[in-house]
DSSP file (Angstrom, degrees, kcal/mol; ACC not computed):
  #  RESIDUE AA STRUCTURE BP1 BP2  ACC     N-H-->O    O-->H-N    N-H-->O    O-->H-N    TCO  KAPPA ALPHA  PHI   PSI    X-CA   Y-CA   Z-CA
    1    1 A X              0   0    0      0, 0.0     2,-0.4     0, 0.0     3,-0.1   0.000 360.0 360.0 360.0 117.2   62.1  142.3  125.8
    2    2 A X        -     0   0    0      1,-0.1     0, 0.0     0, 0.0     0, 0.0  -0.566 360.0-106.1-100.6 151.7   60.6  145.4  124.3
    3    3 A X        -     0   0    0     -2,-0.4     2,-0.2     1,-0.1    -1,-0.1   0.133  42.9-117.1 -58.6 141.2   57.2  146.2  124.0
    4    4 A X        -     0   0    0     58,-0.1     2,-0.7    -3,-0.1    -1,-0.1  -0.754  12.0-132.5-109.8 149.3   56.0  145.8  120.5
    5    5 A X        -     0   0    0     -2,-0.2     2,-0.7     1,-0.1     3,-0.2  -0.787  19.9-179.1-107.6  97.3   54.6  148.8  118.3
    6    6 A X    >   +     0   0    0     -2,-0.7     3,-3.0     1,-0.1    -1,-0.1  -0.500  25.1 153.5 -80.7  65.7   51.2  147.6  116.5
    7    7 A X  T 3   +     0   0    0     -2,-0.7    -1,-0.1     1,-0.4    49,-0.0   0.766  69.7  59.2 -83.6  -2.2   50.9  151.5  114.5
    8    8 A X  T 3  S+     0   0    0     47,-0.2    15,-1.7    -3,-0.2    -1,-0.4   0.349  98.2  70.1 -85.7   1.6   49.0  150.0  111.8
    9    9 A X  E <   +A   22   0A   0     -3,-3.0     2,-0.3    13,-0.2    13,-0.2  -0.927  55.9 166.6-103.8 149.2   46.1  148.7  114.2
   10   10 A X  E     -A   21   0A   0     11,-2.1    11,-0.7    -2,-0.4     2,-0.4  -0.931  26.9-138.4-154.1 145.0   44.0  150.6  115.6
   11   11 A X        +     0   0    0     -2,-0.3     2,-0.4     9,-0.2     9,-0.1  -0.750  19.1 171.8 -52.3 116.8   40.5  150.4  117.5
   12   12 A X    >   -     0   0    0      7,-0.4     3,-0.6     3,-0.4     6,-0.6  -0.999  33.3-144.0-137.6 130.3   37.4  152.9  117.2
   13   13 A X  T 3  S+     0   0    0     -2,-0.4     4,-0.2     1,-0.2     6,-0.1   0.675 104.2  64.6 -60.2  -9.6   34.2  152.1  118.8
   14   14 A X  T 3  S+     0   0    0      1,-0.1     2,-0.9     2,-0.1    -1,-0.2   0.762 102.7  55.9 -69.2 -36.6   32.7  153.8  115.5
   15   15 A X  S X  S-     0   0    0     -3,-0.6     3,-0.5     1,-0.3    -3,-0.4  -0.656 120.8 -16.9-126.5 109.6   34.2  150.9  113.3
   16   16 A X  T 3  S-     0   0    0     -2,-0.9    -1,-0.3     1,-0.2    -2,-0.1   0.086 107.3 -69.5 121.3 -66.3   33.8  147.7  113.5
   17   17 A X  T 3  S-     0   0    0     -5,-0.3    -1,-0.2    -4,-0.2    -4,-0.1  -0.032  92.7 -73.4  46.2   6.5   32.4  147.2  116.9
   18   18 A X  S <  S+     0   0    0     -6,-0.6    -2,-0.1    -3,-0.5    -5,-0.1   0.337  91.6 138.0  91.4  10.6   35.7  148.2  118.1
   19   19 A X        -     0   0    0     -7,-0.1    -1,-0.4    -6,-0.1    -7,-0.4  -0.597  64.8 -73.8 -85.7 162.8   37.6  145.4  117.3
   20   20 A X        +     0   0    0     -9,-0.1     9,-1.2    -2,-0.1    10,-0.4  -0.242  57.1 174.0 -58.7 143.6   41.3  145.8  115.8
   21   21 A X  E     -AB  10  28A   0    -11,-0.7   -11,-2.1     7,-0.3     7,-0.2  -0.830  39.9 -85.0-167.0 143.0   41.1  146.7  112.7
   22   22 A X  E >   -A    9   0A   0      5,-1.8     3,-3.3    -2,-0.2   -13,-0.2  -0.347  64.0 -99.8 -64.0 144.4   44.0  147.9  109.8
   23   23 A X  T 3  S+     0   0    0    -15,-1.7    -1,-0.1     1,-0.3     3,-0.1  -0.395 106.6  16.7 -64.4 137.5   44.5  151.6  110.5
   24   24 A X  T 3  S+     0   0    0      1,-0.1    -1,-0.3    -2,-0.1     2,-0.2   0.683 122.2  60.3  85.9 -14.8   42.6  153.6  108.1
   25   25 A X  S <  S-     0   0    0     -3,-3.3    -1,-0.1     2,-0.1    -4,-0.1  -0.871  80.6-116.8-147.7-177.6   40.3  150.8  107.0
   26   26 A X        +     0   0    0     -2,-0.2     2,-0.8    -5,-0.1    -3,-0.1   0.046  66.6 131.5-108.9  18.8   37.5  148.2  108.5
   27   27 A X        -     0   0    0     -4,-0.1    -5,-1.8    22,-0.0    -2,-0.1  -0.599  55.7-136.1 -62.4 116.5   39.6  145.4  107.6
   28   28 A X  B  >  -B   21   0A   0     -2,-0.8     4,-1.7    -7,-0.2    -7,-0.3  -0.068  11.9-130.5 -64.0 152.6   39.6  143.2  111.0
   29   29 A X  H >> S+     0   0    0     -9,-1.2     4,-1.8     2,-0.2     3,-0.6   0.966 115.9  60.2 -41.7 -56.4   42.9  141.5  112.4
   30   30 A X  H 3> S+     0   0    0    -10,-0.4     4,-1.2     1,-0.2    -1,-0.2   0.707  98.0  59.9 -60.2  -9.4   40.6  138.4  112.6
   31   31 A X  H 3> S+     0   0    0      2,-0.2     4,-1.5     3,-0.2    -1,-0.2   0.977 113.8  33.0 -80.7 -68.9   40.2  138.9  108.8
   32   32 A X  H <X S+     0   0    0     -4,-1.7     4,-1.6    -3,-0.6    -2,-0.2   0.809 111.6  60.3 -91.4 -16.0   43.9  138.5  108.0
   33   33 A X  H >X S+     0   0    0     -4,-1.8     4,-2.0     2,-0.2     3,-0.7   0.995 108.2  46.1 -42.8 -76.0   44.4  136.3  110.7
   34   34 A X  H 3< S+     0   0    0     -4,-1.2    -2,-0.2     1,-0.3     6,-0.2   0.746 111.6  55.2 -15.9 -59.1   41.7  133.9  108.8
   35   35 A X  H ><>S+     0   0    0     -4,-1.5     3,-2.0     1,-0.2     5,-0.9   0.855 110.0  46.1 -78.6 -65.8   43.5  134.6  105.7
   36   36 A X  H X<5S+     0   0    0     -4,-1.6     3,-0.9    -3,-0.7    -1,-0.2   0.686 107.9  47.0 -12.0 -78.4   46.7  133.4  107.1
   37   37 A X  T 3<5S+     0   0    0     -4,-2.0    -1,-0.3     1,-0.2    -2,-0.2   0.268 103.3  69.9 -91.4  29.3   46.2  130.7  108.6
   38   38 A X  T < 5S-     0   0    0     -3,-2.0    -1,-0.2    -5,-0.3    -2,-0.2  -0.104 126.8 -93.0-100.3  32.1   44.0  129.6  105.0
   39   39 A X  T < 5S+     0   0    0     -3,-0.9    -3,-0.2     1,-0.2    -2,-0.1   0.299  79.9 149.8  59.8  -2.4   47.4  129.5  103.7
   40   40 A X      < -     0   0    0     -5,-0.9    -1,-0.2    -6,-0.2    -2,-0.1  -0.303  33.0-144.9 -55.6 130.0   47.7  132.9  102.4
   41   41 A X     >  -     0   0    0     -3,-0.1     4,-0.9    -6,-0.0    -3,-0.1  -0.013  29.2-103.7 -55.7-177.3   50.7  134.7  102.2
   42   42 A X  H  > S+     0   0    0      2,-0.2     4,-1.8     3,-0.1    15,-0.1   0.740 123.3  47.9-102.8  -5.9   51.1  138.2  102.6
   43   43 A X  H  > S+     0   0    0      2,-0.2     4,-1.8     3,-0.1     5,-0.2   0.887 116.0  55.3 -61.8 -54.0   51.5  139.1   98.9
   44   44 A X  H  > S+     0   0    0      1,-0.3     4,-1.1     2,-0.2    -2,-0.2   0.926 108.5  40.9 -59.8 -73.6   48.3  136.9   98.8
   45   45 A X  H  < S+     0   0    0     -4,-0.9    -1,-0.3     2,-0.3    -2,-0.2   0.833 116.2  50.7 -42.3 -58.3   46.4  138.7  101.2
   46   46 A X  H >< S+     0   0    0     -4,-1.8     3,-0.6     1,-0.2     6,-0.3   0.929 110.9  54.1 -39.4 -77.8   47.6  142.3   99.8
   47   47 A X  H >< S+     0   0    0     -4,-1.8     2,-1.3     1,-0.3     3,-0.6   0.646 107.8  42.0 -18.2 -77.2   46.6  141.0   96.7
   48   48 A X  T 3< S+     0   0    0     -4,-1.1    -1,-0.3     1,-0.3    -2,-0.1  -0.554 126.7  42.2 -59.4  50.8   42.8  140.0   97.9
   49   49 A X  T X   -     0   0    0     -2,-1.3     3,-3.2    -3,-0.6    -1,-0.3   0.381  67.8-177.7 136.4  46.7   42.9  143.4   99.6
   50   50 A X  T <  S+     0   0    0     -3,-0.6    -3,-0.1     1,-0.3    -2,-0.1   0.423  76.0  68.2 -60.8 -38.5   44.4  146.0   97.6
   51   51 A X  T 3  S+     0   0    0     -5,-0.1    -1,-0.3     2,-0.0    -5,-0.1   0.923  92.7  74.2 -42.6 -55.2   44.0  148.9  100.4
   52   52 A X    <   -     0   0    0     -3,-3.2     2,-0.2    -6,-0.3    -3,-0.1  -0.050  65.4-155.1 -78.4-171.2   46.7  147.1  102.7
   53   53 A X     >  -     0   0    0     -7,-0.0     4,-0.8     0, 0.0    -7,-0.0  -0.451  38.9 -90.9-135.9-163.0   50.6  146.9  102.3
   54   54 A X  H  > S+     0   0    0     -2,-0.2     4,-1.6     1,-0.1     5,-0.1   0.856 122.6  53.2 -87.1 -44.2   52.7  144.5  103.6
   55   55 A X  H  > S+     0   0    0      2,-0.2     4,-1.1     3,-0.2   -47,-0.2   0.509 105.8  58.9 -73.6  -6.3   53.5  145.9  106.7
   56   56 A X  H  > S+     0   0    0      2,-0.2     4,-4.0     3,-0.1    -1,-0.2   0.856 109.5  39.3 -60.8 -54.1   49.9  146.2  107.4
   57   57 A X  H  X S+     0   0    0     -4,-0.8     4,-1.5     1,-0.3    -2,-0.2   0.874 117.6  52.3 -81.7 -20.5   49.1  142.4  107.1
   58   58 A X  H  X S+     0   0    0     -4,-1.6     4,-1.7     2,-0.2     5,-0.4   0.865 109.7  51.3 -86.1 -16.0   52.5  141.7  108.9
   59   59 A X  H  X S+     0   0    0     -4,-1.1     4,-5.8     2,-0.2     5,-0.4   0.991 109.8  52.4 -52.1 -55.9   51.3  144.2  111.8
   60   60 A X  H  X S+     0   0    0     -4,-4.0     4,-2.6     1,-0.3    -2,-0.2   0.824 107.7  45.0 -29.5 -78.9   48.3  142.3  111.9
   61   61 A X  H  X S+     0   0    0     -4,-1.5     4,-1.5     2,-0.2     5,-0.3   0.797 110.2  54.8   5.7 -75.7   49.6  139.2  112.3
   62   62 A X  H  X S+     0   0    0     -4,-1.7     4,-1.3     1,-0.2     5,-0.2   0.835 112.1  41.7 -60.4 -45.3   52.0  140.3  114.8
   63   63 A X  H  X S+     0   0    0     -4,-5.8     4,-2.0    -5,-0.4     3,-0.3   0.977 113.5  58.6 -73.4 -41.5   49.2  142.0  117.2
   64   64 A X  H  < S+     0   0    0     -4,-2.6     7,-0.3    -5,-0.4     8,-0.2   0.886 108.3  41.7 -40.2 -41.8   46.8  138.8  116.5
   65   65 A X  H  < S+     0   0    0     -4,-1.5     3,-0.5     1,-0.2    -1,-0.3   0.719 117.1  48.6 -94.9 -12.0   49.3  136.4  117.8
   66   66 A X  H  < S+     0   0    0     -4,-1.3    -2,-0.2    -3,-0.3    -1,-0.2   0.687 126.8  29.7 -89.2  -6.8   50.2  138.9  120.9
   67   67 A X  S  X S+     0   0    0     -4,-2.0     4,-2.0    -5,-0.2     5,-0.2  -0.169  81.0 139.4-125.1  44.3   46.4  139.2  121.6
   68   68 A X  H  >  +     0   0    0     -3,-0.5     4,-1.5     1,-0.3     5,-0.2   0.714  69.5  54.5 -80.3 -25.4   45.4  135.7  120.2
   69   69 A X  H  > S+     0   0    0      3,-0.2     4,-2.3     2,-0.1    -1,-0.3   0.941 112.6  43.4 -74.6 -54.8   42.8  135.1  123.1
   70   70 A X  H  > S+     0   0    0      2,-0.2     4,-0.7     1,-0.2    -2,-0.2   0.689 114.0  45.5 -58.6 -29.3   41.1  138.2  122.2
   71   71 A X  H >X S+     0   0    0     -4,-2.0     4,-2.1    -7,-0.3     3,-0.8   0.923 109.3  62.3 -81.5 -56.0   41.2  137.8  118.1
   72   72 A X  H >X S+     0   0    0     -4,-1.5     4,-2.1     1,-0.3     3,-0.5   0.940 102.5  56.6 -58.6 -46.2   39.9  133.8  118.9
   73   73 A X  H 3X S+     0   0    0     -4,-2.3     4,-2.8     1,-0.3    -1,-0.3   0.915 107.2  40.6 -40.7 -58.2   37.0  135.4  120.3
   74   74 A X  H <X S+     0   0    0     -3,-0.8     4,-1.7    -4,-0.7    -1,-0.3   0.813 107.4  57.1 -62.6 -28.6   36.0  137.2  117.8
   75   75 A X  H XX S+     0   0    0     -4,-2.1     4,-2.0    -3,-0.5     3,-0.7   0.958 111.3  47.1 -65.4 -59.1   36.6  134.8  115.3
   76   76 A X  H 3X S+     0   0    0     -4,-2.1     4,-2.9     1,-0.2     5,-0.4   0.928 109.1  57.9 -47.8 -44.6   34.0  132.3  117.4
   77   77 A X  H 3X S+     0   0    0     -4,-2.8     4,-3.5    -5,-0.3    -1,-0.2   0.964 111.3  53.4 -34.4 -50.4   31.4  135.6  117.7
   78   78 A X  H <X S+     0   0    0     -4,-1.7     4,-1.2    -3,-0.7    -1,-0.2   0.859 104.2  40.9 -52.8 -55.0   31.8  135.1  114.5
   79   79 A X  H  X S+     0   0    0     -4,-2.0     4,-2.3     1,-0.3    -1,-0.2   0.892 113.9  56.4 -65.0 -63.3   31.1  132.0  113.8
   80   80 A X  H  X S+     0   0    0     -4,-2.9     4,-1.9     2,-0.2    -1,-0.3   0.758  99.8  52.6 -49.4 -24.1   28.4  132.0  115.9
   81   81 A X  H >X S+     0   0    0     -4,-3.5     3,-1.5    -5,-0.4     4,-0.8   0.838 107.0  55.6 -72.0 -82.9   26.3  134.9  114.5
   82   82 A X  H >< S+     0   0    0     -4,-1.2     3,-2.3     2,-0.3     5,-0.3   0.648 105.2  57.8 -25.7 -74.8   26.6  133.1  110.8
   83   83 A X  H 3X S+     0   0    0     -4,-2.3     4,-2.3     1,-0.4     5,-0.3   0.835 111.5  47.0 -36.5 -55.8   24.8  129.6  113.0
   84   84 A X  H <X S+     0   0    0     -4,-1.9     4,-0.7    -3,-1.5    -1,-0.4   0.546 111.8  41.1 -74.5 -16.5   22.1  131.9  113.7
   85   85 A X  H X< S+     0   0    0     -3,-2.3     3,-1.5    -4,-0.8     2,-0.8   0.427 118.9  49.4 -68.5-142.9   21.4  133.6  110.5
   86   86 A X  H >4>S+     0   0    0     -2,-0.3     5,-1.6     1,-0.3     3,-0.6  -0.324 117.8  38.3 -27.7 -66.3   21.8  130.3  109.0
   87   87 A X  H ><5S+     0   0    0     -4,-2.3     3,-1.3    -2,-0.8    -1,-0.3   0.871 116.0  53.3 -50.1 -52.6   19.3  128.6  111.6
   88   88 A X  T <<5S+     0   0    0     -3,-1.5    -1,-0.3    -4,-0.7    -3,-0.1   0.937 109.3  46.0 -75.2 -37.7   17.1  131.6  111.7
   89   89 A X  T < 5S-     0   0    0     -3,-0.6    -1,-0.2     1,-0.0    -2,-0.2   0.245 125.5 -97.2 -89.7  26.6   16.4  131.8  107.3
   90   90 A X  T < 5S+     0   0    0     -3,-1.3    -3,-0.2     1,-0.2    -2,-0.1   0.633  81.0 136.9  87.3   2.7   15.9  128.3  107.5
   91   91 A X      < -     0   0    0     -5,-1.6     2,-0.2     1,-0.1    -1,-0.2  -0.307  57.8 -95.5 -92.6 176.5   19.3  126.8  106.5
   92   92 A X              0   0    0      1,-0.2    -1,-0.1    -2,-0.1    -6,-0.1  -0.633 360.0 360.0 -98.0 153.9   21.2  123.8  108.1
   93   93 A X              0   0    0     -2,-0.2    -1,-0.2    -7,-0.1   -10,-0.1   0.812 360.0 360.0 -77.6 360.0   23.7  124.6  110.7
């Protein structure tokens, strides 16, 4: 099976925190991942994100689900930092 080409993602320690990212921008993978599986399309997502193309949000995709431990992670960092702002300005978690 050959190895699959992600050339629209890319990683910078600069951007981001390093996490995957659309090439060219500091939209995450986990970002259109989210989007994705909130029902979005990928006209939808282009849409809501005017920067990407199509073959962006399907690269994206494609590396998300081949790195899918590594994106869920981040989405849960995520999740957790927002519990802690919330918790810490006084909101409920």
């Amino acid at each position: 099976m050959p190895k699959l080409d992600f050339r629209n993602v890319e990683m910078d320690a600069a951007r981001c925190g390093g996490q995957p990212v659309v090439a060219g921008t500091r939209i995450r993978v986990a970002t259109i991942l989210t989007c994705y599986r909130q029902g979005m399309g990928v006209e939808d997502i282009v849409q809501q994100y005017p920067g990407l193309r199509p073959a962006d949000v399907h690269d994206s995709l494609a590396y998300a689900y081949e790195h899918l431990d590594e994106i869920e992670d981040a989405l849960a960092a995520d999740d957790e930092a927002s519990a802690r702002n919330r918790m810490a300005s006084g909101g409920s978690a």
